[in-house]
C-alpha positions in Angstrom: 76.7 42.8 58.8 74.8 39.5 59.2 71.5 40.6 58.9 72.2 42.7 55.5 73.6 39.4 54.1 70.6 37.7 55.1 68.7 39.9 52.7 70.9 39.5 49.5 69.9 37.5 46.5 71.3 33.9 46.1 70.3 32.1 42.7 71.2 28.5 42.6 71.1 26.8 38.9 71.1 23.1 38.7 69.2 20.7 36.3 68.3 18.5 39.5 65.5 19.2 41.4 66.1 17.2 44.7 70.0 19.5 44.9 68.3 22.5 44.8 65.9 21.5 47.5 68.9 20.7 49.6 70.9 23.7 48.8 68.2 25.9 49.8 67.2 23.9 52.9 71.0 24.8 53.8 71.0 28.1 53.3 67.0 28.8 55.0 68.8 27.1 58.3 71.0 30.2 58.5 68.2 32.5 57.4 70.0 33.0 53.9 66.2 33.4 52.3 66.5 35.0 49.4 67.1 32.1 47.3 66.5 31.6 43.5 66.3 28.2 42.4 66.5 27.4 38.7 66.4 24.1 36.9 66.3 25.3 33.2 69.5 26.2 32.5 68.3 28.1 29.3 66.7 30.5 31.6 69.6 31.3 33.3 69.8 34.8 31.5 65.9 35.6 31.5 65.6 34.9 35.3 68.6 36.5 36.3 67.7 39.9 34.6 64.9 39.6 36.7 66.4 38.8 39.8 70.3 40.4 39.4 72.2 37.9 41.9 74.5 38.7 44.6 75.8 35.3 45.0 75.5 32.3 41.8 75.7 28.7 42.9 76.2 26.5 39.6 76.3 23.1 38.7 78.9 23.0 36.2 77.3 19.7 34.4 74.2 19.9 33.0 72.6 18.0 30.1 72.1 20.3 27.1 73.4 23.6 28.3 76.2 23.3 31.2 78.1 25.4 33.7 80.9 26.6 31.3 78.4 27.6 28.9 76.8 29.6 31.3 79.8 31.0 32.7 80.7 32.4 29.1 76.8 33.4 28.8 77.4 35.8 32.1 80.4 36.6 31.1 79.5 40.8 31.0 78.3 39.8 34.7 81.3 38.0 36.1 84.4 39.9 34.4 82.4 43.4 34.2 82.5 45.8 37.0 79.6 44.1 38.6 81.5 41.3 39.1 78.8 38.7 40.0 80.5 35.8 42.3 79.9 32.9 41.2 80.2 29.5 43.0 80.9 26.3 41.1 79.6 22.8 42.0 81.0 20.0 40.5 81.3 15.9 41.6 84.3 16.3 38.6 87.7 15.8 40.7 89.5 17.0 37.7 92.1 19.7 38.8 91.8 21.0 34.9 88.2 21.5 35.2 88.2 23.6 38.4 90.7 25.6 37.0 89.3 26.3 33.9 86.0 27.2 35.9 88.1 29.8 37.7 89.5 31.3 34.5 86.2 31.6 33.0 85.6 34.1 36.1 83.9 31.5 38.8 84.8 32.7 42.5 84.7 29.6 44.4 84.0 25.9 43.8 82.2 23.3 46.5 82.7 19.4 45.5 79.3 17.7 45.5 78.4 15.8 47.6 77.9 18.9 49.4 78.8 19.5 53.4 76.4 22.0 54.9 78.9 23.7 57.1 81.0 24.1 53.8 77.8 25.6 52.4 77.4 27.8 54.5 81.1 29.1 54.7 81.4 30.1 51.4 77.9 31.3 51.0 79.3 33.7 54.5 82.8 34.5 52.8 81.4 35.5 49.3 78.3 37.1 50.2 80.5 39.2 52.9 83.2 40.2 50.1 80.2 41.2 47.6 78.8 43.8 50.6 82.2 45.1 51.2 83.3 45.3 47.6 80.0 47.5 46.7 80.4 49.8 49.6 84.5 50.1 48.5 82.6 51.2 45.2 80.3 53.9 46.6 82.9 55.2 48.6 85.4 55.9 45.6 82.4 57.1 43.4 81.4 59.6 46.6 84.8 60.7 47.8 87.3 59.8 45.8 90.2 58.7 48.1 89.6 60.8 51.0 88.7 57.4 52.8 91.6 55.6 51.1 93.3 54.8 54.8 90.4 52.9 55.8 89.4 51.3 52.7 93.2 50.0 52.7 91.8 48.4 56.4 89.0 46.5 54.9 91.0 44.4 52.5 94.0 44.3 54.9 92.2 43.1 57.6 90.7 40.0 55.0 94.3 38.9 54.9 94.0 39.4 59.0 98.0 38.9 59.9 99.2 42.6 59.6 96.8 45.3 59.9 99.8 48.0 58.4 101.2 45.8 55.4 99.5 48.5 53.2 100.2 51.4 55.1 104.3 50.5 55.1 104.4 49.6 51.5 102.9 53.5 50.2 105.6 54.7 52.7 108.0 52.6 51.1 107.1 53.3 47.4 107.0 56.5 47.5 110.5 56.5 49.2 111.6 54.5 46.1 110.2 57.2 43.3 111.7 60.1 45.0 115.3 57.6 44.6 113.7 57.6 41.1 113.6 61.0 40.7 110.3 61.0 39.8 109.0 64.3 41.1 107.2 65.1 44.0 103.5 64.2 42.7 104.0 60.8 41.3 105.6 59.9 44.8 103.0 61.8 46.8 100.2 59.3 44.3 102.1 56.4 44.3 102.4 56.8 48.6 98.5 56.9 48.5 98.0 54.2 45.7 100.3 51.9 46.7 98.4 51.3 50.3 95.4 50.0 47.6 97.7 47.2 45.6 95.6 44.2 47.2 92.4 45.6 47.8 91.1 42.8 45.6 92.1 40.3 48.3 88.5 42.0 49.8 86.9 38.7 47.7 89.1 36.0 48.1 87.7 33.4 50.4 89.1 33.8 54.1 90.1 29.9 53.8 92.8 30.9 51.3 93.4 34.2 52.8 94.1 32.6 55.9 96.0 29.3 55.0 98.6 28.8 57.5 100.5 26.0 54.8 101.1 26.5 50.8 98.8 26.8 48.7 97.7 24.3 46.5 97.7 25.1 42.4 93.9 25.1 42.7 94.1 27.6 45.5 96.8 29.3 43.8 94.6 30.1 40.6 91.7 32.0 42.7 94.5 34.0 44.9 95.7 35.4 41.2 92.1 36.6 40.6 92.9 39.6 43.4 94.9 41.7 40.8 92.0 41.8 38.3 89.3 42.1 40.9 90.9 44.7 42.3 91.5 46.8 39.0 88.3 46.2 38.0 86.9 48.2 41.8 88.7 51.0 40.3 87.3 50.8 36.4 84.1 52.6 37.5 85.6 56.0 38.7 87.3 57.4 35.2 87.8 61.0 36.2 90.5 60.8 38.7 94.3 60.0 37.9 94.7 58.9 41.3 92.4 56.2 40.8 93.9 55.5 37.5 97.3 55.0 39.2 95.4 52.8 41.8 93.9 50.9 39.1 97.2 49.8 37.2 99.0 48.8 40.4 96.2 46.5 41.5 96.4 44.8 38.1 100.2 44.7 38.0 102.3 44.3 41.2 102.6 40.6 40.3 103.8 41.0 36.9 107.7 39.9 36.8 110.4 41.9 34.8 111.3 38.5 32.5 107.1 37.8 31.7 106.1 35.4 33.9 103.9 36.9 36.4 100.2 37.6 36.1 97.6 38.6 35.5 99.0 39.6 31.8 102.4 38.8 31.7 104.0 41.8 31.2 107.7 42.1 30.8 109.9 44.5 31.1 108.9 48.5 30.6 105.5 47.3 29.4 104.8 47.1 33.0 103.7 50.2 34.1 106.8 51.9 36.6 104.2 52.4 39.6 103.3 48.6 39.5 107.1 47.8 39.3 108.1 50.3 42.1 105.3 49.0 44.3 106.4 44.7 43.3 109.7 45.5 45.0 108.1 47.5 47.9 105.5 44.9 48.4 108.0 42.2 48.3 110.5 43.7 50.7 107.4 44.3 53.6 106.2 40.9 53.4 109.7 39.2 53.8 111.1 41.2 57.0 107.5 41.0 58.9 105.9 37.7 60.6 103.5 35.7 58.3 101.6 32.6 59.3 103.6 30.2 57.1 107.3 32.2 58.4 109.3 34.3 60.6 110.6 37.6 59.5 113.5 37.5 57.7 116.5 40.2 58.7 116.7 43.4 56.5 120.2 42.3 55.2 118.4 38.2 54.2 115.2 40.5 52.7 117.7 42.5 50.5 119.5 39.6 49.2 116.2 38.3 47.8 115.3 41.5 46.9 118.8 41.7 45.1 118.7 38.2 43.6 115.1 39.0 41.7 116.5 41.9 40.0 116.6 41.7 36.4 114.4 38.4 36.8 111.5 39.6 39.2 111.7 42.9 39.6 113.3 46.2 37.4 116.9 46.2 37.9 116.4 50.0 38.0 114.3 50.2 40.7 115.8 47.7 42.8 118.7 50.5 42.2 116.9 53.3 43.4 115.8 51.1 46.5 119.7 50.6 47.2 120.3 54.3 46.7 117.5 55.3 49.5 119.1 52.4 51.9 122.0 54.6 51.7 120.4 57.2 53.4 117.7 55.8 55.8 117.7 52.3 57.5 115.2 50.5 55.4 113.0 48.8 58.3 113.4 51.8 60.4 111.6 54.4 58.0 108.9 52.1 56.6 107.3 51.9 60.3 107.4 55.6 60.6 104.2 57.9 58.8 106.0 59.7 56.2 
């Protein structure tokens, strides 16, 4: 994959001359030469219409016009279903003015002065989610979900500790709408769907993705940004239902029953049922499998959280229907088997 991000565009806007220089003398030592520099920042727009970006460094203070402006400016770009990344670059150590960078739809931020190898890690990590996340696109616009298995893969494998995370929670939402009594279709979509719930994670940077530790709130903010990422992957294929259902439980297996999850915060039925079913499933995997920052937990300790969060964090009637399958099939027993 190295050489095709070697040929994708990188445009680098900052009002200083000699930081640009350096930037792109960074990025020409690791061939990255395809590089855009712009100095006007009123001719952001023009010159990007010209040259469409894969990758936007920006200086987020600028005389005149700055970064935030911009950001709002490119705002069809970076929210749309393009979904330019952009990079911030900031000397500002205020915590309020990365994070307001972040909600305005930057990707990443690098703290000036800049480290090279730092640089070149983010310029590796984003450029590497932009290629993946436009094949993901051309494989749903050719095929649908015939590839869904494998697509599934790709953003698992960014997260890089369990390869079947996905894979066990459509086996175990789908277990949970047929408690539901939901009919056989809508568990047969939400088993397929379901494996898709954190395909968005495909553009998070690996040094969050990774992070053996906690997060920190800064961190936090661009992990959130996986829910509408990965909605928006899905907003350019209409036609299919499937792909709708996708769609919605991307955007909304964080939401919490009482409102305070994200991206919208949803409460209640206004979540959509396939984004609550798959919030319990979701939560259940991850607690009794290994994670970097934890052991497993037991299936009777996962339960009890899973208990505990209902009526708070999760639908008190799904957590039911979860209960009434345990009844009948050992919980961490059936998830590991294909169903």
């Amino acid at each position: 994959m190295h050489a095709e991000l070697g040929k994708m565009q990188i445009v680098a806007v900052d009002d200083t001359s000699v930081n640009l220089t350096l930037l792109a003398t960074i990025l020409a030592s690791a061939e990255y030469d395809n590089v855009l520099c712009i100095s006007d920042p009123y001719k952001v727009e023009e010159e990007l219409g010209r040259n469409p970006p894969d990758l936007l460094f920006l200086d987020l203070h600028m005389p005149g016009r700055d970064g935030f402006e911009i950001l709002a400016g490119l705002a069809p770009q970076v929210r749309g279903p393009d979904m330019l990344p952009v990079c911030v670059i900031t000397a500002d150590s205020d915590i309020k003015v990365r994070r307001q960078a972040l909600q305005m739809g930057a990707r990443d931020f690098i703290v000036k002065p800049i480290d090279a190898i730092e640089v070149l890690m983010r310029t590796r990590n984003l450029l590497e989610a932009r290629w993946l996340q436009q094949h993901l696109r051309y494989e749903l616009e050719r095929s649908g979900f015939e590839n869904l298995e494998r697509l599934a893969h790709i953003a698992e494998s960014r997260d890089s500790h369990d390869y079947e995370h996905a894979t066990r929670v459509g086996r175990l939402a789908r277990r949970i709408a047929e408690a539901m009594g939901l009919g056989s279709q809508f568990a047969a979509m939400i088993r397929e769907t379901a494996a898709l719930h954190d395909v968005g994670k495909i553009v998070i940077p690996d040094s969050i993705l990774r992070k053996p530790g906690p997060l920190t709130p800064e961190e936090f903010d661009v992990m959130r940004t996986h829910t509408t990422v990965g909605s928006e992957m899905f907003g350019t294929v209409t036609h299919s239902e499937t792909i709708g259902m996708a769609a919605t439980i991307a955007r909304s297996h964080h939401e919490r029953w009482d409102g305070s999850g994200y991206p919208d915060g949803l409460a209640g039925e206004d979540i959509p049922i396939a984004a609550r079913i798959v919030a319990v499933a979701d939560v259940f995997d991850a607690l009794v499998t290994n994670r970097p920052y934890r052991d497993a937990l037991t299936e009777e300790e996962a339960v009890a959280v899973i208990d505990a969060g209902a009526g708070a964090q999760f639908d008190p009637d799904v957590v039911e229907a979860f209960h009434r399958w345990r009844e009948v099939s050992p919980a961490t027993e059936a998830i590991y088997r294909a169903v």
